[in-house]
C-alpha positions as CSV (number, residue, x, y, z in Angstrom):
1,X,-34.6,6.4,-47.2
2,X,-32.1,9.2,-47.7
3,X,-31.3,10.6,-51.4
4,X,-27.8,9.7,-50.6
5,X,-28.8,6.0,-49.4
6,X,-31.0,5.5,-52.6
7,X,-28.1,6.6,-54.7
8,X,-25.4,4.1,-52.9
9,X,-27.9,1.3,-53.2
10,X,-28.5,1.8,-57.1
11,X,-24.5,1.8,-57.3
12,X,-24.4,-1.2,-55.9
13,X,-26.6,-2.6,-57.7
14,X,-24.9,-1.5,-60.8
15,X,-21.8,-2.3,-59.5
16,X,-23.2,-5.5,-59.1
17,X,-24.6,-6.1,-62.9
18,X,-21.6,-5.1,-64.4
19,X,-19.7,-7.7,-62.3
20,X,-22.0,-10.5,-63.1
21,X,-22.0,-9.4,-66.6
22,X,-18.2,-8.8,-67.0
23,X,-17.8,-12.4,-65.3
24,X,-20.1,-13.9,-67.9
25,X,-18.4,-13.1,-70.7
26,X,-15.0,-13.2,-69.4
27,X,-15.9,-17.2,-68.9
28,X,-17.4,-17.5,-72.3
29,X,-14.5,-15.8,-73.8
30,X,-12.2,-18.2,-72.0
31,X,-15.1,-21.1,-73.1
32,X,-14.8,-20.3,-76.9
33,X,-11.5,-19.2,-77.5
34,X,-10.1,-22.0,-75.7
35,X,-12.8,-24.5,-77.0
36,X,-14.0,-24.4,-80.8
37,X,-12.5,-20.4,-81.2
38,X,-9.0,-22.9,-82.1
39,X,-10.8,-24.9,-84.5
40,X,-12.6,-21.7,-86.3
41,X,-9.2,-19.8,-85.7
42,X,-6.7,-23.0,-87.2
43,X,-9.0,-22.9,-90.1
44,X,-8.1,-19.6,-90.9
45,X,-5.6,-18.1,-93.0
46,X,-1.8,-17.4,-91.6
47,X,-2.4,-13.8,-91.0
48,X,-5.6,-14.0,-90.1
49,X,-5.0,-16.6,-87.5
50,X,-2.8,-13.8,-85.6
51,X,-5.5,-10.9,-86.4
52,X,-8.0,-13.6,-84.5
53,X,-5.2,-14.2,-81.6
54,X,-4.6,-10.6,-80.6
55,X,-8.5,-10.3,-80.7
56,X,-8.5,-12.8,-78.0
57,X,-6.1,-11.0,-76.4
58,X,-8.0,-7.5,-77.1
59,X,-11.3,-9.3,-75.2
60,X,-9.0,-10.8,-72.5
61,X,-7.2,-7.3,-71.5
62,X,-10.5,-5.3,-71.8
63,X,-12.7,-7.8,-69.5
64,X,-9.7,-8.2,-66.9
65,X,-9.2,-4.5,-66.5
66,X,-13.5,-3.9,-66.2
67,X,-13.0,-6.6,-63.6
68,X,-10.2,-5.1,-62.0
69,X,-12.2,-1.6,-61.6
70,X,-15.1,-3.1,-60.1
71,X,-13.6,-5.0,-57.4
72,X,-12.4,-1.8,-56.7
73,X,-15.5,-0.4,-56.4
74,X,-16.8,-3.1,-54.3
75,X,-13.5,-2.4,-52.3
76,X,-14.5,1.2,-52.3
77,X,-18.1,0.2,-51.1
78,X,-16.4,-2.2,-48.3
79,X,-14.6,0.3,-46.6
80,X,-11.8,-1.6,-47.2
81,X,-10.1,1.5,-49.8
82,X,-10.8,4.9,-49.7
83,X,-12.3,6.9,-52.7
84,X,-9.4,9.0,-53.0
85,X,-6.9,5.6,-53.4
86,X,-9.8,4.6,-55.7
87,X,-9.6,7.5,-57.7
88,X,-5.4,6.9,-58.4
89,X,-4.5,6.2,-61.9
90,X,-3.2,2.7,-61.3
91,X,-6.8,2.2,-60.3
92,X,-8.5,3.8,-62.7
93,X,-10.1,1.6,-65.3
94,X,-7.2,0.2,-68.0
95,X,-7.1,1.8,-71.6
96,X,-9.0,-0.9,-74.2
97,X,-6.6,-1.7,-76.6
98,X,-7.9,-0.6,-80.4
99,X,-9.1,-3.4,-82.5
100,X,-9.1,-2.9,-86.3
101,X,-12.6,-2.7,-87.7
102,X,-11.0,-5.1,-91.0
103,X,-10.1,-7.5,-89.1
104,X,-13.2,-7.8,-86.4
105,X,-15.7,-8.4,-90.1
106,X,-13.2,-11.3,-91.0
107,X,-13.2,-13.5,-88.2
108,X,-15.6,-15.4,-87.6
109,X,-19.0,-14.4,-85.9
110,X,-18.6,-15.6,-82.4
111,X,-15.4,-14.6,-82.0
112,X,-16.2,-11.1,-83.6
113,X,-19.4,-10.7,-81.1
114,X,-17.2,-11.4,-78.2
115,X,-14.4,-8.6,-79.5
116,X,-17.3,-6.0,-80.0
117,X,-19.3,-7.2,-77.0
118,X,-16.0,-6.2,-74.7
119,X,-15.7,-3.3,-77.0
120,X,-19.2,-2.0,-75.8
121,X,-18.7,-3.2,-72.0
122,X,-15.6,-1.3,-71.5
123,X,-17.3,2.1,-72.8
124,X,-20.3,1.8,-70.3
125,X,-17.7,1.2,-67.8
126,X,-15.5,4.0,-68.9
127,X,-18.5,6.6,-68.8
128,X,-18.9,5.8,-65.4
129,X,-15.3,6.0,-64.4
130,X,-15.5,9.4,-66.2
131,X,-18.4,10.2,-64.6
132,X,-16.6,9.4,-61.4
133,X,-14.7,13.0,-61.6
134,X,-17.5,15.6,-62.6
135,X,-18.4,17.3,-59.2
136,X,-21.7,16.2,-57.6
137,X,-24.8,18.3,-58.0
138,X,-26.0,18.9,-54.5
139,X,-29.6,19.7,-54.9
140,X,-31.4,21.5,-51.7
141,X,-33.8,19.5,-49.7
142,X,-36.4,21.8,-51.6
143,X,-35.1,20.5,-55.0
144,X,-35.2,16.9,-53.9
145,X,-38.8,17.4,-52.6
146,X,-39.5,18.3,-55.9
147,X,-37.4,15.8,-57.9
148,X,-39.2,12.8,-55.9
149,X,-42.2,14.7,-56.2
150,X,-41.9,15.1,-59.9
151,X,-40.7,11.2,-60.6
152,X,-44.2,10.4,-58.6
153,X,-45.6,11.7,-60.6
């Protein structure tokens, strides 16, 4: 197997985790918030109640655009775009809107675990978008002799 084939295949298969994962929490954001996250949030004070509805919101935007960028990526893998249209801005993962620290350590724990739980998602996803523009290191075929080599052992 080629250096360049074992790398696409361990894209994929990150591609793929992140998709699963993303999708996972996306449905059990949408499961508690529009489940017993209105009970915990109606029991809530006035101001509070809309601190815990633009969380929602906060989880909501920040799963839909790490979705968004990985069908891209699948798209990418496809054939289906090219890496350069990949690489546009409108395509580029979407900003995660900032959530205020005071309000996250009121609400209440689920609801708080899913806001910081996107939080965290959408900056793995982010470093690998970033990651996306630093320039390849091409090693020689000596070099990856001796990187295989030294991972054996």
């Amino acid at each position: 197997m080629s250096h360049t084939s074992e790398r696409d295949d361990f894209q994929r298969k990150l591609i793929d985790a992140l998709y699963v994962e993303a999708m996972a929490m996306a449905e059990g954001a949408r499961g508690y918030f529009d489940g017993i996250g209105r009970q915990e949030r109606d029991a809530l004070d006035p101001v509070l109640r809309v601190g815990f509805s633009c969380e929602s919101l906060k989880v909501t935007t920040r799963l839909m655009h790490i979705i968004a960028w990985i069908l891209t990526q699948r798209a990418v893998e496809a054939g289906e775009l090219q890496w350069t249209e990949a690489r546009d801005p409108v395509r580029r993962l979407g900003a995660s809107p900032e959530s205020d620290a005071t309000v996250l350590a009121k609400l209440p724990p689920h609801a708080a675990a899913l806001a910081h739980g996107s939080i965290e998602l959408h900056r793995r996803v982010e470093r690998l978008d970033q990651m996306a523009d630093e320039p390849a290191i091409v090693l020689s075929p000596v070099q990856a002799l001796q990187a295989r080599l030294g991972k054996a052992f």
